[in-house]
C-alpha positions in Angstrom: 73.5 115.4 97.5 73.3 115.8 93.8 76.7 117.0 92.8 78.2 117.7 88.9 79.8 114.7 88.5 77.1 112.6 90.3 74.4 114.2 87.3 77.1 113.5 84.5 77.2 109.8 85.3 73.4 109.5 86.4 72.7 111.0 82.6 74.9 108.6 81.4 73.5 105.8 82.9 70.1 107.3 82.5 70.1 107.5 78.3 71.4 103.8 78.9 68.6 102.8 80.2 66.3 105.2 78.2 68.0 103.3 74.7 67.2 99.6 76.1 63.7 100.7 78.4 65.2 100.1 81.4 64.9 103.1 83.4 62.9 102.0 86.2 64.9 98.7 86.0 68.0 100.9 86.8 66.9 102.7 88.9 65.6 99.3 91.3 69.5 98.4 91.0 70.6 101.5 92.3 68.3 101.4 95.1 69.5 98.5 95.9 72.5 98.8 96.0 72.6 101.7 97.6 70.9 100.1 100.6 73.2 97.2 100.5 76.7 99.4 100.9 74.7 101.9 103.3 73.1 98.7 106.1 76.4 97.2 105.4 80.1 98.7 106.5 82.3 96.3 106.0 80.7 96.6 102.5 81.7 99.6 101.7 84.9 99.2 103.0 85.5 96.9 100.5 84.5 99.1 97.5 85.9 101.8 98.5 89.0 101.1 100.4 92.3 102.7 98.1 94.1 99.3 99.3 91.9 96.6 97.9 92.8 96.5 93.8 90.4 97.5 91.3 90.2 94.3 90.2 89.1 92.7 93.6 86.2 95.5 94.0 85.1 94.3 90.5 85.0 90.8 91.6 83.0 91.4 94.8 80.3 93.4 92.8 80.5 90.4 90.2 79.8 87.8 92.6 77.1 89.9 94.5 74.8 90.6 92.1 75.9 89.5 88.6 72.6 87.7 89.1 70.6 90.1 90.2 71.2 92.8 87.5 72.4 93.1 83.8 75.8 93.6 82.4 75.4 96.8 81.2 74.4 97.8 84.5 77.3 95.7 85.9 79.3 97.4 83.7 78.5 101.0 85.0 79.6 100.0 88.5 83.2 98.4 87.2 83.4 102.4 85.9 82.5 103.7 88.5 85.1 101.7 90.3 87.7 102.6 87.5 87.1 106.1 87.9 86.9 106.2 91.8 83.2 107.0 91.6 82.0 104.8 93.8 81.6 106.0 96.6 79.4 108.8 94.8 76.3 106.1 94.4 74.6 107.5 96.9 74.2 110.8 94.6 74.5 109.2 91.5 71.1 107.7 92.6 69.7 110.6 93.5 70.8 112.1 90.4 69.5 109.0 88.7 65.9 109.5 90.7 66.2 113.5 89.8 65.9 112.3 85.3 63.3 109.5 86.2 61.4 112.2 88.0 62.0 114.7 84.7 61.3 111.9 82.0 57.9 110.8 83.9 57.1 114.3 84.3 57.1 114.1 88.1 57.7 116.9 90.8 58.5 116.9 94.2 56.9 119.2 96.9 57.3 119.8 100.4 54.5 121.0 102.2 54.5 122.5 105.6 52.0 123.0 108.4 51.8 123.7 112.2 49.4 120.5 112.3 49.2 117.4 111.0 46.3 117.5 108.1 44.1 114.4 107.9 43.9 112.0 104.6 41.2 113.9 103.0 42.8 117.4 103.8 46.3 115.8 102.4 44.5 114.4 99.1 42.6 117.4 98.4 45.8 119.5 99.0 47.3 117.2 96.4 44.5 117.2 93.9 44.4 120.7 93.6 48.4 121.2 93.4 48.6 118.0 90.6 45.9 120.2 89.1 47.3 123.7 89.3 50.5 122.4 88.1 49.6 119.9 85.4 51.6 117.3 86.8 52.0 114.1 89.6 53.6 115.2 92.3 55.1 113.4 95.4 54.1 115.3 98.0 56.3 115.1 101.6 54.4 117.0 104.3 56.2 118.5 107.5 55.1 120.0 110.7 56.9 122.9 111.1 56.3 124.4 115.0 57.0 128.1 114.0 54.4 128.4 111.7 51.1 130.3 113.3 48.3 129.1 110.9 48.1 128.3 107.5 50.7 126.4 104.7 54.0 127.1 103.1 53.9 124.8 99.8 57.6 124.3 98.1 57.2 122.8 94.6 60.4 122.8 92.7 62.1 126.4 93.3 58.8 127.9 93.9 57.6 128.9 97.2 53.7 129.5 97.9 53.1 131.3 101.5 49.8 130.8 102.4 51.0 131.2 106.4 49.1 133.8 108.5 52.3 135.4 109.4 52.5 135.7 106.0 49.3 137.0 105.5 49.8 139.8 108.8 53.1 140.6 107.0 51.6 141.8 103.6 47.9 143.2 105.6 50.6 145.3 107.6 52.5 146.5 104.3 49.5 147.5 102.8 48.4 149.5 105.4 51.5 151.4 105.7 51.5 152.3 102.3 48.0 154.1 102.7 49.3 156.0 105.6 
């Protein structure tokens, strides 16, 4: 969940990596080691437990993946574990994804259906919404059981109801209005 103080580190970390060209560098890091505390318990335990010292946290990250990622980056995490943070990676990175996703000019959408559209249906669908909204999108499509016929499309904060409820709803509103 992205949360205030997850965007205020992910920005910082984000014109870090913006100043050296490293943003989809940082953002790999974060994935992984996202995945590493999630798949791993006794991992997080370690980094986030109020017992262990600061100091000892910072020394587990160190030997994990000093090798595996930059100082800078290191750097951010020993922050984060100054500041109690770390147990926010989870949204920092999805803060983090959220200014990748700005800077490449990239946009999410959702797109539900009472079926499961074929490949060419799906690409078509996405040509035309890349299209219509000038920019790539990463399209996630759901089946949705209550829906009669038809689409609902969510793109940012904008909903498109192409459903035939939908359509019913408004054929029915129009008629009233003539009566």
């Amino acid at each position: 969940m992205i949360t205030s103080s997850s965007l205020q580190y992910a920005k910082a970390l984000f014109d870090l990596a913006l100043l050296n060209h490293h943003e989809d560098e940082y953002g790999q890091y974060l994935k992984v080691i996202v995945s590493s505390i999630e798949q791993n318990n006794d991992f997080q335990k370690i980094l986030t437990h109020p017992s262990i010292a600061k100091d000892e946290r910072k020394n587990v990250l160190n030997n994990i993946f000093k090798e595996y990622v930059n100082s800078e980056f290191l750097h951010f995490l020993y922050v984060l574990i100054d500041n109690d943070r770390l147990i926010e990676l989870k949204d920092i990175y999805d803060s983090y994804e959220y200014f990748l996703d700005i800077a490449k000019d990239i946009t999410n959408a959702t797109i539900y259906t009472k079926y499961e559209l074929d490949l060419a249906e799906k690409n078509n669908l996405i040509k035309s919404l890349e299209n219509y909204y000038k920019k790539k999108l990463i399209v996630n499509f759901e089946i949705d059981e209550k829906i009669i016929g038809g689409m609902v499309i969510k793109v940012k904060d904008q909903i498109i109801d192409a459903s035939i409820f939908n359509k019913i709803t408004n054929l029915k509103n129009e008629l009233k209005k003539g009566w």
